[in-house]
Structures are given as C-alpha cells and as structure tokens.
N, C-alpha and C positions, 0 to 999 in steps of 0.2 A: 504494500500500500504506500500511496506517495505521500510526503510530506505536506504539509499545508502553509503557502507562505503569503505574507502581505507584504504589499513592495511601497514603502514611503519616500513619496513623490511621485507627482504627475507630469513633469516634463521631458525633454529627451534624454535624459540618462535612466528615465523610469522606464520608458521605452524598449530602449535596448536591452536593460534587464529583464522586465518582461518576455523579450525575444528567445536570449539566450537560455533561461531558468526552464523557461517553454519546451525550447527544441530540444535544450542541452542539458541536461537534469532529470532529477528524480523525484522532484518539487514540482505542485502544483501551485501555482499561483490564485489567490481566491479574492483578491480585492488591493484597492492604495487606497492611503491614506495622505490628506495634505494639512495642512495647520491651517485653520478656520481664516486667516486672513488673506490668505492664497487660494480657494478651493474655488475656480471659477466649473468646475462641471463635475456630476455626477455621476456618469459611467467612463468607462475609459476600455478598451477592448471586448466591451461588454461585459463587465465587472463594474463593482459599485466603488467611489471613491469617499471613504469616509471622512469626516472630521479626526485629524489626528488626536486630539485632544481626549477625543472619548471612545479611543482606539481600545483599552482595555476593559471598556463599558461593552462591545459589541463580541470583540475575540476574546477566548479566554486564552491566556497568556500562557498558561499550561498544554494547549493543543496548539497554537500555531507558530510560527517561525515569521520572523521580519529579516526587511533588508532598508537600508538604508539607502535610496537609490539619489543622491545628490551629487554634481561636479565638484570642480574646486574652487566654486564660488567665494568670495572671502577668506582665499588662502584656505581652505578646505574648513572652515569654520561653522558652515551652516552644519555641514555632513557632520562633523564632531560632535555638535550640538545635539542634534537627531538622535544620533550615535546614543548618546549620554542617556538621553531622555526614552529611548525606547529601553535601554537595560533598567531603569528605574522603573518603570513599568511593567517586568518582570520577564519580556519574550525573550526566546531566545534565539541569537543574532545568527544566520545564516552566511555563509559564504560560499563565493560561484568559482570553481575552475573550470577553464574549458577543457574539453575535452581533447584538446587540437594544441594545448599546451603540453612543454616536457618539466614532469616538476619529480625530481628527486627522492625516492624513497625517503632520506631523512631531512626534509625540508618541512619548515612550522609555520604554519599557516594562522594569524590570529581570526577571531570572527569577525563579521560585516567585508571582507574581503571581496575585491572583484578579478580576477584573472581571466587577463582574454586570451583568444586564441595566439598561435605562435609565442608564445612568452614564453624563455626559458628559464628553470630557478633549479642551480645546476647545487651543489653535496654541500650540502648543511647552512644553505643560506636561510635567513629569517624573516620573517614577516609580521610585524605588531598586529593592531587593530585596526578596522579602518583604512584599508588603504585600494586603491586602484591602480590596475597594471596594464597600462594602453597594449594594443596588439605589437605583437612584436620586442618588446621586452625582454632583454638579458639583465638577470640577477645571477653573478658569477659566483662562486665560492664563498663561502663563510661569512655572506655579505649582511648585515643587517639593517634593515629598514625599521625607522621608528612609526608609530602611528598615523594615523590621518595625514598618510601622503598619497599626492596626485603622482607617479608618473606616465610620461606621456609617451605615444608608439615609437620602437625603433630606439630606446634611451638601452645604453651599452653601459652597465652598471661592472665594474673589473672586480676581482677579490678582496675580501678584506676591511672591505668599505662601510663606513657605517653613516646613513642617512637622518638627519636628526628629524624629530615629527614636525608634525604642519608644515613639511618640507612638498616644493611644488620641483619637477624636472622634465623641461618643456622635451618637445619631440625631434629625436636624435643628437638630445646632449650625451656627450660621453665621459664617463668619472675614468682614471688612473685607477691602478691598486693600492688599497691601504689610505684612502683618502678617509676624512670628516665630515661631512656635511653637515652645518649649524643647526639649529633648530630655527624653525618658517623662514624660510633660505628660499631665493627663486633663483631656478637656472636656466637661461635661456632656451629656448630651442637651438639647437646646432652649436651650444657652445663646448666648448673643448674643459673639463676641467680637471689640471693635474697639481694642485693644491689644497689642502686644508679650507673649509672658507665658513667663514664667523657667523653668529647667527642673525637671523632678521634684516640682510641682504640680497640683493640682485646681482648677480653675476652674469655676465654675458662675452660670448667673445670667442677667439682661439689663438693665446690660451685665455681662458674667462676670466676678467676681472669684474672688481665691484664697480656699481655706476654711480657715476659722480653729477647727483642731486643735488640740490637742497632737502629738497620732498618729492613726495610724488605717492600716486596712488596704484597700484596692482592688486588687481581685481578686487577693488574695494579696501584694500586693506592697506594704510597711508606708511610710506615709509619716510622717517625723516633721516636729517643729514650723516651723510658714511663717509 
C-alpha cells in the first residue's frame, strides 16, 4: 500500500513535485496545502488545496507524510520556515530520490529532501535537512551539505567539502576539494570556486570572489557591505 503525502505549496516547484512523487515513487499524493494569505484556488491537479494552517485539523499527522515543496525564495527561508512549522505539527517529513539518480549505499539523506534525476552522491557524502538537488548534480566524497540548501543543475561539488546551511549554489558553479562554504553564502552560476568563502556572501567569478556592494538584495534577502 502506498504512502499518503501532502505537498505544501501551490506553485511551480509544487508542481514538479507532484510530477515526480506521481510517476516516480511509492507515495501517493492526496492534497496541498498553502498558508491562508496565499491560497488563491482550490483544486490543483484535481486534488483539494487546503489552508495550511488547519492542515493538522483535516490530516491526521499520524497517517500522512508532507513535503515541503518551496524554491529558494528568500535564500531558502520560506522553505525553512515551512520546514519548521510542518514538524511542529507532528507529520512526518518525506523525501524524493529519483530514481535516474546514483546515490551510494552509505550516503544520509536528511528529510524534506528533493533529489532529481542524474544527480550523483558518490561514498559517504551527507545530506542535512531540507535541501534541493537540481538535475545533474555531483556530490563527491565525504562531502557535506548543511540544511536548507538550494543547489542548482550541473553544480560539481569535489571531496571533502563542506556546504554551510541556507547556503544557495547557482547552476554549474564548481567547488575544489576540501573547500568551506559559509553559512547563506551565494555562489554564482558558473562561478569557479577554489577557496574557503565567509559567511553571508556572494561570490561570483572564475576564480569567484566576493562582490563588492554597499548593499544589495538576493532574492529578497539584503546583503550589506563585504
């Protein structure tokens, strides 16, 4: 018998969860949920979209599974939030591997995870909570990722490395071996990086340095002078 999940959020990243959990899984999906000042419709793949709010009023928390289906809106902060607020609630938080992924016998996978296809998570790399692994994705050896992070398709993650949370890594950045990565650190798309890099920066480049602001805002979330 298949699982029973609720996918919270209703826009395209809810979507494609949907899709995948659908085709690709042992999970049925039975409804979304969206927080009352978001919720502009009702059904959504012909499934009902609840008020999140009185999500554990309608599911009982002891029969079904949620996910957490948000981007990295706000440095991945909404998704956190969610995050947060569905385990207080009491469900228990589901994660998606593709099936079309190579993921290593002794690789840890936290919950609310998304793993898409072609993404490699090569002997004893780690995986917190919370996180998303665009297509294409190499996580090399021993490598670990801290929580509620974005990366993006095609990012070349080397051995050793360790990703700090609310950490964002745009599409075909590549890290060296043994590198740092701050905590809510942004790294460019395509940037190259073979250094340690601080936290609550942007980095861009090849090889990536930090950008030289005053301020500035990324995806909501304001970064002041570095």
């Amino acid at each position: 018998m298949s699982e029973k999940l609720i996918i919270i959020g209703d826009g395209e990243t809810a979507e494609m969860t949907y899709e995948y959990f659908t085709h690709d899984s042992d999970y049925e999906v039975v409804a979304f949920a969206v927080e009352k000042d978001y919720l502009e419709k009702n059904k959504l793949f012909g499934l009902p979209v609840f008020p999140f709010e009185d999500l554990e009023n309608i599911y009982d928390p002891e029969k079904f599974n949620a996910i957490v289906a948000v981007s990295y809106i706000q440095l991945n902060r909404v998704r956190t939030r969610l995050f947060q607020a569905v385990k207080k609630k009491g469900f228990k938080l589901a994660s998606y591997v593709s099936s079309r992924a190579f993921v290593w016998h002794n690789v840890k996978i936290g919950d609310n995870c998304f793993i898409c296809e072609n993404t490699v998570l090569q002997y004893h790399a780690e995986l917190g909570d919370n996180i998303i692994l665009a297509p294409g994705t190499v996580v090399a050896h021993r490598t670990k990722i801290g929580s509620n992070c974005f990366v993006g398709a095609q990012a070349a993650i080397s051995g050793y490395c360790e990703i700090g949370e609310n950490s964002f890594l745009g599409v075909n950045s590549t890290l060296a071996d043994f590198l740092k990565i701050g905590k809510d650190c942004i790294i460019g798309a395509g940037s190259n990086v073979v250094k340690d890099t601080e936290d609550g920066k942007v980095y861009v480049g090849n090889p990536a340095k930090p950008m030289k602001k005053s301020s500035y805002d990324v995806f909501g979330v304001k970064y002041e002078e570095i």
